[in-house]
C-alpha positions as semicolon CSV with decimal commas, in nm:
position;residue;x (nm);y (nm);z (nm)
1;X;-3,914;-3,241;0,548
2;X;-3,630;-2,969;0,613
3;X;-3,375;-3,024;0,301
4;X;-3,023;-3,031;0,470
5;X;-2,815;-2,951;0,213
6;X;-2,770;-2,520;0,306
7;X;-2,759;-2,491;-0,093
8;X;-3,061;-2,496;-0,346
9;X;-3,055;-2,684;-0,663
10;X;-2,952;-2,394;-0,890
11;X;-2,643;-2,295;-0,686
12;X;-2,355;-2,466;-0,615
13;X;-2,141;-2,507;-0,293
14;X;-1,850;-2,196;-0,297
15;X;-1,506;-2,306;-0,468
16;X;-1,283;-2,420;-0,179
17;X;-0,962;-2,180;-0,149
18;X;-0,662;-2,347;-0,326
19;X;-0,359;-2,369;-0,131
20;X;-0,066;-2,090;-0,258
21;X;0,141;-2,272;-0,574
22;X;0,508;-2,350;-0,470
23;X;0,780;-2,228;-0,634
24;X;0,880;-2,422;-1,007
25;X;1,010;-2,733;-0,956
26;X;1,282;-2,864;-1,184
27;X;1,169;-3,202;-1,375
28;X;1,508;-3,344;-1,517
29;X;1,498;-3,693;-1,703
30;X;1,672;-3,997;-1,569
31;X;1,947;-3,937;-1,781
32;X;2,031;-3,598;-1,671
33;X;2,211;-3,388;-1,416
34;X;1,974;-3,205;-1,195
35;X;2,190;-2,906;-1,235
36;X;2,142;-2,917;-1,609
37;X;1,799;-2,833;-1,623
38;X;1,661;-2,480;-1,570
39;X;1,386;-2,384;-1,369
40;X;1,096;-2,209;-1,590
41;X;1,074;-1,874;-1,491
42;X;0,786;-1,731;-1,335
43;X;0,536;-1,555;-1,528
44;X;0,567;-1,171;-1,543
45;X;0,274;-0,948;-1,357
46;X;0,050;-0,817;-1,627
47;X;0,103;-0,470;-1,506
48;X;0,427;-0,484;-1,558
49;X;0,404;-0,641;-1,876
50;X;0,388;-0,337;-2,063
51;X;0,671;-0,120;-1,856
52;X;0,425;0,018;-1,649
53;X;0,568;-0,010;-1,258
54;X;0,303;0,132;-1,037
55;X;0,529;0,330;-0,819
56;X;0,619;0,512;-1,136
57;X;0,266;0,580;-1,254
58;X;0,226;0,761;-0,938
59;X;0,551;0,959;-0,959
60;X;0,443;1,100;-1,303
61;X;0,065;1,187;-1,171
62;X;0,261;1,371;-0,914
63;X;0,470;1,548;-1,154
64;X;0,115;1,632;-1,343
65;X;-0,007;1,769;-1,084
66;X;0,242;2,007;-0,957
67;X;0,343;2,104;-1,308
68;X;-0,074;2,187;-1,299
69;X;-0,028;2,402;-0,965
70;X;0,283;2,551;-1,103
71;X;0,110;2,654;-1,454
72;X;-0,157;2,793;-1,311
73;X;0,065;2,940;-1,021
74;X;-0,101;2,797;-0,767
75;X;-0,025;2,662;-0,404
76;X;-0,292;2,386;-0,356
77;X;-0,582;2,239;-0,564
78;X;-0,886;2,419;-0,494
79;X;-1,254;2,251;-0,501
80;X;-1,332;2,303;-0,859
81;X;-0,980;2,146;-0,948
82;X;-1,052;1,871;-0,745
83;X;-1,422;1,837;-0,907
84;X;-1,232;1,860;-1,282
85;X;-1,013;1,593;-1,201
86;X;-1,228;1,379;-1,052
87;X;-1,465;1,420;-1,364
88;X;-1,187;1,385;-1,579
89;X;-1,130;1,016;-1,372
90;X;-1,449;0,920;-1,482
91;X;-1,482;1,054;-1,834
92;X;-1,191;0,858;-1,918
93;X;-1,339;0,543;-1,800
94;X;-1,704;0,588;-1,921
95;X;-1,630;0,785;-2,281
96;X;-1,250;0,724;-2,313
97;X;-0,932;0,927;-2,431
98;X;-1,067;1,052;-2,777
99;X;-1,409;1,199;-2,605
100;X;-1,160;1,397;-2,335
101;X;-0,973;1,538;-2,631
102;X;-1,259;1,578;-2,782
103;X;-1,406;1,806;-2,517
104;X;-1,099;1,992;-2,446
105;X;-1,115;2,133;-2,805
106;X;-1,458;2,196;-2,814
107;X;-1,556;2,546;-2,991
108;X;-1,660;2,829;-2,718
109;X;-1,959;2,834;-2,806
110;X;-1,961;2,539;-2,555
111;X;-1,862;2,817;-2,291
112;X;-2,003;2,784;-1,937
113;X;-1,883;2,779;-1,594
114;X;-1,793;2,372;-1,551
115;X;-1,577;2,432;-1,878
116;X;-1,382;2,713;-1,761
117;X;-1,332;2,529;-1,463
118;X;-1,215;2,167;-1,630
119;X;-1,017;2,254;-1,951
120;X;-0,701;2,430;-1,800
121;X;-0,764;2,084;-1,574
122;X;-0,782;1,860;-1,859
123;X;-0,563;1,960;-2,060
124;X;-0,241;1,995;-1,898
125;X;-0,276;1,656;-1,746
126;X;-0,405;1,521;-2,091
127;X;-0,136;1,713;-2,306
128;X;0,154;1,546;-2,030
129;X;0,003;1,204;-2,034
130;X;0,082;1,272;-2,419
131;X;0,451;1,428;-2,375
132;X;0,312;1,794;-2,410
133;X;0,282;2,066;-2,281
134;X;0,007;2,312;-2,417
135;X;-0,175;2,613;-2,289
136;X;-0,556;2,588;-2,298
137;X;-0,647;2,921;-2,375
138;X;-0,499;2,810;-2,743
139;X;-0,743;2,672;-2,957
140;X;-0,477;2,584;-3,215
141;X;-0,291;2,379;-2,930
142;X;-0,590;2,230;-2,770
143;X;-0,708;2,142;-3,156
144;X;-0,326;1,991;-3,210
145;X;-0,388;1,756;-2,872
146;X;-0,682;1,622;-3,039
147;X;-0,563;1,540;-3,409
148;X;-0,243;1,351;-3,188
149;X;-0,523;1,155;-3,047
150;X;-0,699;1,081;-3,318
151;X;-0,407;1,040;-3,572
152;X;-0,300;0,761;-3,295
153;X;-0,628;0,567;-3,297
154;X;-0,649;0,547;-3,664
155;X;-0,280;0,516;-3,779
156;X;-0,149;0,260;-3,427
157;X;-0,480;0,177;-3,211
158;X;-0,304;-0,069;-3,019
159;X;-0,077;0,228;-2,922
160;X;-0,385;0,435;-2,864
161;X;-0,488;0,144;-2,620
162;X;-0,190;0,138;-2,435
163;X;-0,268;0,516;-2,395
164;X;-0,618;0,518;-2,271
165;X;-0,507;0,205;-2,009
166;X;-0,225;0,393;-1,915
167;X;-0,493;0,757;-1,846
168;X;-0,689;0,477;-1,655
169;X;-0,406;0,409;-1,412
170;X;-0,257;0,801;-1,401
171;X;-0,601;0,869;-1,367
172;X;-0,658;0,747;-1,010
173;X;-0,334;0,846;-0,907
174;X;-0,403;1,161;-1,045
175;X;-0,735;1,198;-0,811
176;X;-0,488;1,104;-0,537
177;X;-0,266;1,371;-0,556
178;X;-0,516;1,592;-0,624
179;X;-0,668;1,544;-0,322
180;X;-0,346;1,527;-0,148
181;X;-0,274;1,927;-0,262
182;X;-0,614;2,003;-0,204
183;X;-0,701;2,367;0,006
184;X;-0,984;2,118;0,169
């Protein structure tokens, strides 16, 4: 006959939503002044664990971005600056901060249209994610970016961690933006 129950054997019903927690509630022992006892503070946000405010994340992919337009003395992004960025997004998430180094200093022998197109990209908003400013027709600066990287993930890796998280979060402001100045 029909089985009533809407949910077979292997599954289990959905967790019921839990009602919002209320704010901390001060225990204080018999003996005690309610006044003496603090409250336990709440816990911090994650995200703003480690200084990073989101409003300021997308401040400074702002800054990036013009300081891109104004290197390259430009007015607006155009297509293939949106298309660098946007691969840049997704490098970063997929290979990480050492590959997008990596492939900013690659030799020209590497040469082809997509990398003409995504190192000047690249590297400015790689070299001011690391505090610097560097012109990507240098090999010697675009080969300094990298050993910074790399020095960091051997000699602090949590520090390079805090890095690549903090690319992941510029990163998506920095496809914002770019779309925002875009000719398109």
């Amino acid at each position: 006959m029909g089985n009533k129950n809407k949910y077979k054997p292997s599954q289990s019903p959905p967790p019921k939503a839990t009602p919002p927690s209320s704010p901390p509630v001060a225990q204080t022992p018999a003996n005690q002044p309610a006044a003496a006892v603090a409250l336990t503070p709440p816990k911090p946000n994650p995200a703003q664990s480690n200084g990073v405010q989101p409003e300021q994340v997308s401040l400074n992919a702002h800054r990036h971005v013009q300081e891109y337009l104004k290197s390259c003395q430009k007015d607006a992004v155009d297509k293939e600056d949106l298309n660098a960025v946007l691969r840049l997004s997704q490098h970063l998430r997929v290979f990480g901060l050492l590959s997008a180094v990596g492939y900013v200093n690659q030799s020209n022998a590497q040469e082809g249209k997509v990398r003409e197109r995504t190192v000047p990209v690249w590297g400015s908003l790689l070299g001011q994610l690391l505090g610097k400013v560097i012109d990507t027709k240098d090999a010697q600066q675009r080969k300094e970016l990298m050993e910074t990287v790399v020095r960091m993930a051997q000699d602090k890796p949590a520090e390079y961690m805090a890095t690549w998280r903090k690319s992941l979060m510029l990163a998506e402001q920095w496809n914002f933006w770019a779309r925002a100045y875009s000719k398109d």
